[in-house]
Backbone as a ProteinNet text record, in pm:
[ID]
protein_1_A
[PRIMARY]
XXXXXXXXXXXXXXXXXXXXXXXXXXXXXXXXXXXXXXXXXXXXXXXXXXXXXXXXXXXXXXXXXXXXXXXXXXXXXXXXXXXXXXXXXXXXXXXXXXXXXXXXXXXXXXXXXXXXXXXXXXXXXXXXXXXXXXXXXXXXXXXXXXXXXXXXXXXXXXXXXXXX
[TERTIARY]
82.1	0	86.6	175.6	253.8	365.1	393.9	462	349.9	187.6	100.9	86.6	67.7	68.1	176.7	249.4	376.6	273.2	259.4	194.3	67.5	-70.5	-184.9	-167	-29.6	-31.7	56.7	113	189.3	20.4	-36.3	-131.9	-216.6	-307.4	-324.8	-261.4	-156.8	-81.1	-110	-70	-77.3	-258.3	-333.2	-458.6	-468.9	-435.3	-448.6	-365.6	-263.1	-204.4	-271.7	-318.2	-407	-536	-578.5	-702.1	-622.5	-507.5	-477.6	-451.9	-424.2	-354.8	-491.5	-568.4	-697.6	-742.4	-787.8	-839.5	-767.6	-607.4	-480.1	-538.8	-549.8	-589.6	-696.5	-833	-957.6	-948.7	-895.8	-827.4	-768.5	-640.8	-617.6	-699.6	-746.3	-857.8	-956.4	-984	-1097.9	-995.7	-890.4	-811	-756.6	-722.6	-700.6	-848	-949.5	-1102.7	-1163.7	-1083.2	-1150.6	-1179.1	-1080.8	-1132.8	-1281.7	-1351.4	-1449.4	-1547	-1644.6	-1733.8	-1863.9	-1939.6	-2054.4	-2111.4	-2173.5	-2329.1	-2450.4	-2518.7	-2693.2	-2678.9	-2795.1	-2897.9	-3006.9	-3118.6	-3202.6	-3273.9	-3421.1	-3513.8	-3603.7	-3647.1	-3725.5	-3821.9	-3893.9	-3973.6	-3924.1	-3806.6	-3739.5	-3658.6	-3637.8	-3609.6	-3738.8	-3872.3	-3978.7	-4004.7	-3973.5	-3986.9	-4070.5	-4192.3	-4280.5	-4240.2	-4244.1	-4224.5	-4318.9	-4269.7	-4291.4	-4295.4	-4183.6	-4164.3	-4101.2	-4139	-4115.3	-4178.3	-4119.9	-4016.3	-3981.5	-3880.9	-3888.8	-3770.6	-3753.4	-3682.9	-3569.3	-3442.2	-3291.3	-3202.8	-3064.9	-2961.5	-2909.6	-2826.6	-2713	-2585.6	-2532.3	-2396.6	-2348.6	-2244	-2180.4	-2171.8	-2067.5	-1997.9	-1909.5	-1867.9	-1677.6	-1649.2	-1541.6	-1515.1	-1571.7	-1610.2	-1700.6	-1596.8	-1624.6	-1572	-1468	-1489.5	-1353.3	-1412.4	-1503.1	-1602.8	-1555.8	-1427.8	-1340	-1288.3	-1300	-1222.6	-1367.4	-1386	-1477.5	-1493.8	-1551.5	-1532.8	-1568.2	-1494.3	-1535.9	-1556	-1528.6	-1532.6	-1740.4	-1748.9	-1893.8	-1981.8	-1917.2	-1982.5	-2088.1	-1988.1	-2052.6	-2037.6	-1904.8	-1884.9	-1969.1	-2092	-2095.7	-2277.8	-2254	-2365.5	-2454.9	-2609	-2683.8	-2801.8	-2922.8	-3047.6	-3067.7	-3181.7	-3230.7	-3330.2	-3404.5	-3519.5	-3541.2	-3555.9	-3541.3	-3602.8	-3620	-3726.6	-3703	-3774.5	-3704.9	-3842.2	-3813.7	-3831.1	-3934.9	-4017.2	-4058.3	-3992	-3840.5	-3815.7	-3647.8	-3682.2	-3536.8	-3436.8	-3436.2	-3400.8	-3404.7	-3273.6	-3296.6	-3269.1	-3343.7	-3284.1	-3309.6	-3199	-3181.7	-3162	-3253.5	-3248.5	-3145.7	-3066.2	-2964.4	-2954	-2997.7	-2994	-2880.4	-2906.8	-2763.8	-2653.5	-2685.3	-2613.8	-2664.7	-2617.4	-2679	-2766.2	-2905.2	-2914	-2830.7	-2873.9	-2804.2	-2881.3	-2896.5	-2918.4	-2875.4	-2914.4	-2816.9	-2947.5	-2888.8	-2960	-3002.6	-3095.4	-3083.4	-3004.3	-2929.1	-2846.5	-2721.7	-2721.8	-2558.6	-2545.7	-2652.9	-2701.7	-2644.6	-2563.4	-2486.6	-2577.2	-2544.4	-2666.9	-2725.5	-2811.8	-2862.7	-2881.9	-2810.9	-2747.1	-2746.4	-2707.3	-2686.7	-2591.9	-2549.1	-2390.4	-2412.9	-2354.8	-2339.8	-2277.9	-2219.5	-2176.7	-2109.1	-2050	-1952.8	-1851.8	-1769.4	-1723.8	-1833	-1822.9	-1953.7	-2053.5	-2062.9	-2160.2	-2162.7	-2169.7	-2146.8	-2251.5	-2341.6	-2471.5	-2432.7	-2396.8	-2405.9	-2514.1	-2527	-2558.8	-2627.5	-2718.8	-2730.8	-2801.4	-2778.8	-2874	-2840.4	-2738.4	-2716.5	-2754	-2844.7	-2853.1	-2718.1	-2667.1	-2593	-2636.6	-2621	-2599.6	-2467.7	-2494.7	-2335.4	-2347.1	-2305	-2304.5	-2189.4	-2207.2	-2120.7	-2096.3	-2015.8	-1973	-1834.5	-1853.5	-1798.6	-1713.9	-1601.4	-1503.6	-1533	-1525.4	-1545.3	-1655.7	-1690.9	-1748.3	-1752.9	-1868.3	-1901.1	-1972.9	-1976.4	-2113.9	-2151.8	-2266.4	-2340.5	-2466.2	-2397.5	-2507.8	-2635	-2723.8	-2872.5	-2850.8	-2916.3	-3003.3	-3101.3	-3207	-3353.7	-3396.4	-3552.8	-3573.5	-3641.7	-3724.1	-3757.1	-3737.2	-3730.2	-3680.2	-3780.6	-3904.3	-4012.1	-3981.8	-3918	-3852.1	-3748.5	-3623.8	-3537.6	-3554.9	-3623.8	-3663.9	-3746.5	-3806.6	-3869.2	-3775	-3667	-3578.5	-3510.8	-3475.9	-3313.7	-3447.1	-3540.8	-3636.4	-3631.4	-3587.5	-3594.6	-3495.1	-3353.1	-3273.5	-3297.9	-3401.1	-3470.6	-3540.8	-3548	-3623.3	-3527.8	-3379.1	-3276.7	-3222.2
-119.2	0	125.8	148.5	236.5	252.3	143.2	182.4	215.1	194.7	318.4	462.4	490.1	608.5	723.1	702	811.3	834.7	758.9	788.2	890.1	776.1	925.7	1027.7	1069.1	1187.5	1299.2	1181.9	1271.9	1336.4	1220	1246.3	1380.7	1324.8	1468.1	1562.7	1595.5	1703.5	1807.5	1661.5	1755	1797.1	1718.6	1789.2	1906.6	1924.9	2078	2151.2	2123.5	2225.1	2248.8	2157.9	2213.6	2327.5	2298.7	2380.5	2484	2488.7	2622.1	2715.9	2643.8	2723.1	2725.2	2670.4	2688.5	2799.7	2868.7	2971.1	3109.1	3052.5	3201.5	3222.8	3113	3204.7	3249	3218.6	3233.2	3410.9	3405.4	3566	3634.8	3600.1	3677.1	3698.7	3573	3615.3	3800.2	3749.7	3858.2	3979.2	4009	4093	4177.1	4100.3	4166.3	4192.4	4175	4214.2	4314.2	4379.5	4462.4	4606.1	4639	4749.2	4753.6	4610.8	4609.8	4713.2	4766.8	4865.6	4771.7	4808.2	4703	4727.8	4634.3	4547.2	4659.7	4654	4725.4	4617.5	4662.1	4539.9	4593.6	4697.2	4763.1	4662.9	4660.5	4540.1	4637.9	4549.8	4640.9	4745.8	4716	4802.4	4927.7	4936	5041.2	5167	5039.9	5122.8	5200.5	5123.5	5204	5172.3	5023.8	4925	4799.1	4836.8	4688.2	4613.8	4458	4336.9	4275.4	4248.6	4183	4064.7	3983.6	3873.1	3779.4	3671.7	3640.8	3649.4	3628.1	3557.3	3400	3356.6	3248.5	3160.2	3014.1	2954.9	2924.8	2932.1	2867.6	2878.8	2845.9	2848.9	2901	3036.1	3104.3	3053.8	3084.5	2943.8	3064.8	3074.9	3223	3343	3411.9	3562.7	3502.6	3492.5	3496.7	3639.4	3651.5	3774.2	3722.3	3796.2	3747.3	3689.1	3571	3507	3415.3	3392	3358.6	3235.8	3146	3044.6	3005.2	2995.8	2947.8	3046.1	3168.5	3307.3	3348.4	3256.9	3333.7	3426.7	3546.7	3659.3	3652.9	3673.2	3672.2	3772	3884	3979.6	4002.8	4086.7	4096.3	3988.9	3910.3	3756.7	3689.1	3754.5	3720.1	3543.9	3491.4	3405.7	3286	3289.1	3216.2	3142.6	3042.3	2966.2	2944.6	2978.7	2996.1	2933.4	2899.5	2903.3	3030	3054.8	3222.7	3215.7	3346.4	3406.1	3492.3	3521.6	3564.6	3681.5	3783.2	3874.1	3967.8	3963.7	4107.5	4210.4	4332.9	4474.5	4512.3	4597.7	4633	4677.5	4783.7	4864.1	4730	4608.1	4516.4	4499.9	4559.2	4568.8	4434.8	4310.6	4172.9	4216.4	4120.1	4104.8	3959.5	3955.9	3839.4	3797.1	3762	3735.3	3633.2	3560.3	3510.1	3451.6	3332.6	3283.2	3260.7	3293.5	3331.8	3447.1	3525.7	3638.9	3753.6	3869.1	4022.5	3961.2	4045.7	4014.5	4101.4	4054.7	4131.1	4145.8	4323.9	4406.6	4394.2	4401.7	4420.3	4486.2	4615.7	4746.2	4709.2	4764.9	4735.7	4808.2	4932.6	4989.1	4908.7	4841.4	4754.8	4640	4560.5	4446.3	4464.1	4366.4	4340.4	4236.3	4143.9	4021.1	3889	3808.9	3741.2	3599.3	3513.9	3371.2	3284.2	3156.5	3065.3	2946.5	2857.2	2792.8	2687.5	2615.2	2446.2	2467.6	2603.6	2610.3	2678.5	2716.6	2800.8	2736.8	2810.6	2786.2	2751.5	2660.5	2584.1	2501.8	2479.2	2404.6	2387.5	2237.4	2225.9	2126.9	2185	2098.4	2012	2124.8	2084.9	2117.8	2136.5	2196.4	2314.6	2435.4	2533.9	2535.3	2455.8	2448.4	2593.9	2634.9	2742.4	2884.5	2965.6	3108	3268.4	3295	3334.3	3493.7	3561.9	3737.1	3794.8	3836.9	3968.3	4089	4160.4	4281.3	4324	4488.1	4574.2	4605.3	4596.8	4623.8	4714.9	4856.6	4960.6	4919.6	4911.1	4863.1	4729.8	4621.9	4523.7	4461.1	4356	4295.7	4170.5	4098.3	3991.9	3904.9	3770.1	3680.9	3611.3	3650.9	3556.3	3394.9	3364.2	3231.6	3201.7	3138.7	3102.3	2923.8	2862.9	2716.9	2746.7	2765.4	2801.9	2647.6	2652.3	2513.1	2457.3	2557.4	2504.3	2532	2453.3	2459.7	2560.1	2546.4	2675.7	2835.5	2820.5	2988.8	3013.9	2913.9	2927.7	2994.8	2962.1	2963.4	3118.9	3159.4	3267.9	3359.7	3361.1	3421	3460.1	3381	3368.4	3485.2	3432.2	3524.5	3641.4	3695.8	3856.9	3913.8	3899.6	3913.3	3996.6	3951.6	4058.7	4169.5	4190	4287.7	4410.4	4353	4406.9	4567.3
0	0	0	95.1	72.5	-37.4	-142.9	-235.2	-365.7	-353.7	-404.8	-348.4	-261.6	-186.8	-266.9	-304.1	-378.8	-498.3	-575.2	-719.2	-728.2	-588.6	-573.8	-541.7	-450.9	-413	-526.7	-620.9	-722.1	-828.6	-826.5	-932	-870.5	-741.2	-646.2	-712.3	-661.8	-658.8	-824.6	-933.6	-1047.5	-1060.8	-1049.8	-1059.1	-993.4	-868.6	-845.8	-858.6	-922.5	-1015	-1114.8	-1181.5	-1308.9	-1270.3	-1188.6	-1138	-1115.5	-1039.9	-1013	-1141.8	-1227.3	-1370.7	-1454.9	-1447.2	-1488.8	-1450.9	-1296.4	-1255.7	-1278.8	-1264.4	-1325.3	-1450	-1555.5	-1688.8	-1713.2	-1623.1	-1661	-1587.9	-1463.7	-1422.9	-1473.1	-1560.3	-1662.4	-1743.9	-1796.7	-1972.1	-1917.4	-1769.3	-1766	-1727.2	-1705.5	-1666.2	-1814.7	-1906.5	-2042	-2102.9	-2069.3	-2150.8	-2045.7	-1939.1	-1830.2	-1943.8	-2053.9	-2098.9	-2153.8	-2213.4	-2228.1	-2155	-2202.4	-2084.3	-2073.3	-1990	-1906.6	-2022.1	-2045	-2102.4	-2054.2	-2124.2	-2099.3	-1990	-1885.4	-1787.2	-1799.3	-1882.1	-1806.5	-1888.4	-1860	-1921.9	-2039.2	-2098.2	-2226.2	-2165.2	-2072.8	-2047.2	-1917.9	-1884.6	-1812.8	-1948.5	-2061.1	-2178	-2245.4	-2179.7	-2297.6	-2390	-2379.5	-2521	-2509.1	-2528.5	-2513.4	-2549.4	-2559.2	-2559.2	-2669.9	-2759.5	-2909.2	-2899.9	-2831.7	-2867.5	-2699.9	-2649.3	-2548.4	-2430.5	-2320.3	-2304.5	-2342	-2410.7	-2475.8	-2360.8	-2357.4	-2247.7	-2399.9	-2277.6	-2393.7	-2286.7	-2337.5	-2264.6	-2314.2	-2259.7	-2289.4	-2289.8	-2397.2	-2429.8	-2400.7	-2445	-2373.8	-2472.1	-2439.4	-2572	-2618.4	-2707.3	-2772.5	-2839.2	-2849.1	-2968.6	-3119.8	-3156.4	-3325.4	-3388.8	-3425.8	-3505.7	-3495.7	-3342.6	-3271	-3226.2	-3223.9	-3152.3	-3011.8	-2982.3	-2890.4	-2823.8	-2853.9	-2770.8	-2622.2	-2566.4	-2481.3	-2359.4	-2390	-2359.6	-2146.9	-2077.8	-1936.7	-1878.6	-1922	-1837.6	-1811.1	-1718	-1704	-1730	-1647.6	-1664.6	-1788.4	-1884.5	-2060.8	-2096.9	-2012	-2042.7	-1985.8	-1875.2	-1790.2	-1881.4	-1885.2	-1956	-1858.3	-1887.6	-1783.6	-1811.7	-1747	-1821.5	-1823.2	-1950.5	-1960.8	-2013.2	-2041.6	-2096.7	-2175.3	-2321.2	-2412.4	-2436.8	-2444.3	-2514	-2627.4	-2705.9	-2786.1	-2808.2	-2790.3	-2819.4	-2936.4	-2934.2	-3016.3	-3155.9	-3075.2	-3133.7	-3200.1	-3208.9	-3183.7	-3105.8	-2968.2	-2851.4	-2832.5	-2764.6	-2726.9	-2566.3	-2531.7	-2314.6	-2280.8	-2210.6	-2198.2	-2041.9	-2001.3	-1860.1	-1823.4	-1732.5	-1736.5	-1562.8	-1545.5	-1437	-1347.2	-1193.4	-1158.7	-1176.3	-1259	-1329.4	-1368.4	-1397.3	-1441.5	-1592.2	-1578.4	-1737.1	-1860.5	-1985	-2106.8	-2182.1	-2230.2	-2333.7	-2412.8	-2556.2	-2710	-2740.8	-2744.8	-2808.6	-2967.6	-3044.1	-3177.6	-3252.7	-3181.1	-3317.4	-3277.6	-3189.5	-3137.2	-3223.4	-3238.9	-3299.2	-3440.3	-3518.6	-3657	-3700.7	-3685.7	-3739.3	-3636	-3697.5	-3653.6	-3698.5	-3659.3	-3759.7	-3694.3	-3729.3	-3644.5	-3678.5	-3570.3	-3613.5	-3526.6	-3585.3	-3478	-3338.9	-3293.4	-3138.7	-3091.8	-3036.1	-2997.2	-2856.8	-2750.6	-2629.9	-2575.5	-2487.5	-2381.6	-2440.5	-2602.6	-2671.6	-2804.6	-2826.6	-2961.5	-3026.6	-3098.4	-3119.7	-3281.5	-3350.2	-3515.3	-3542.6	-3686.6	-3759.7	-3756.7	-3754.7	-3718.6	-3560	-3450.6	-3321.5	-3235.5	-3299.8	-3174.8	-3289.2	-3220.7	-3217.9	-3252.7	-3344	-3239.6	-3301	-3207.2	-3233.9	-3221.7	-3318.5	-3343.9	-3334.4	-3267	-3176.8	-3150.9	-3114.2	-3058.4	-2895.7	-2858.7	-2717.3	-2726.4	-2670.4	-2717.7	-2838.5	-2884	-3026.8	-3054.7	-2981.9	-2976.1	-3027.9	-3150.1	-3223.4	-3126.9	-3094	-2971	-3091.7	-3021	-3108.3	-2955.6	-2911.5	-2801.5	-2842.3	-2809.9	-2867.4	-2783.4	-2794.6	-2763.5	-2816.9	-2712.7	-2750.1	-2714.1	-2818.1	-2780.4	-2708.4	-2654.7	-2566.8	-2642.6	-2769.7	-2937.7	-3054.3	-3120.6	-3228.7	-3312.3	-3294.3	-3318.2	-3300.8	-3171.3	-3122.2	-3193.7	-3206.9	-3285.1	-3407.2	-3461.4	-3629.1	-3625.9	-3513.2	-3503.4	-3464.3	-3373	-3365.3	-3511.1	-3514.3	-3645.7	-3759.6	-3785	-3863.9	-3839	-3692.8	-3651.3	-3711.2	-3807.7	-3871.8	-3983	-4018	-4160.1	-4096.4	-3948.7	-3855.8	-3860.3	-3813.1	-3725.2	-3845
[MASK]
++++++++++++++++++++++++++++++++++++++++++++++++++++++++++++++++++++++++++++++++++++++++++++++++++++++++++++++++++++++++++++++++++++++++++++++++++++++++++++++++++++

């Protein structure tokens, strides 16, 4: 028994080293994206924007930088995959309620397009299952993804594209 004992505690050991170097870069990642500026939180109707569409159920896969599927964005807890609640705006205003977390605004003049892709960081469905929006966050070009909870909303979403 004791000539096992050396090995679990080597193995131990490297696992929490890995965790530790896991949490250093996930601290850095959000430490180089601090210039980012905050996200909207206000809800459509604090903006003055009735509610068109929603609230619809999905999961928020996370932000990446556009075009980056794998670059995911942490700062202002963009990165954190949540259940959520969908709504969009009269005026194309999206909000996105976000369980556990601040919600998120994407204004409609912020909003670039409205598409969809087999996945991004945190989820990978294939073939078009994930949502995603492309948007502005001060300089910064974002793509936030959606798994709608139907494939009905989906299709009604991705349709708001010819809205935007």
């Amino acid at each position: 028994m004791s000539e096992q004992l050396g090995p679990v505690l080597a193995l131990v050991a490297l696992f929490a080293l890995i965790l530790v170097l896991m949490a250093w870069g996930w601290r850095r990642r959000g430490a180089s994206q601090s210039s980012l500026p905050q996200p909207l939180r206000e809800s459509l109707e604090e903006l003055g924007e009735a509610v068109e569409v929603g609230p619809l159920d999905a999961v928020y896969v996370s932000t990446v930088l556009a075009r980056q599927p794998l670059e995911r964005v942490v700062a202002h807890s963009l990165g954190q995959r949540a259940a959520a609640l969908v709504s969009i705006g009269a005026a194309g205003t999206w909000h996105i309620v976000r369980e556990g977390t601040e919600p998120l605004t994407i204004s409609a003049d912020s909003l670039d397009e409205v598409t969809a892709g087999p996945g991004m960081a945190g989820k990978f469905v294939g073939g078009d299952g994930i949502l995603i929006l492309r948007w502005r966050l001060g300089d910064q070009l974002l793509d936030t993804g959606l798994r709608l909870a139907r494939r009905d909303d989906h299709d009604l979403l991705l349709s708001r594209k010819e809205h935007s």
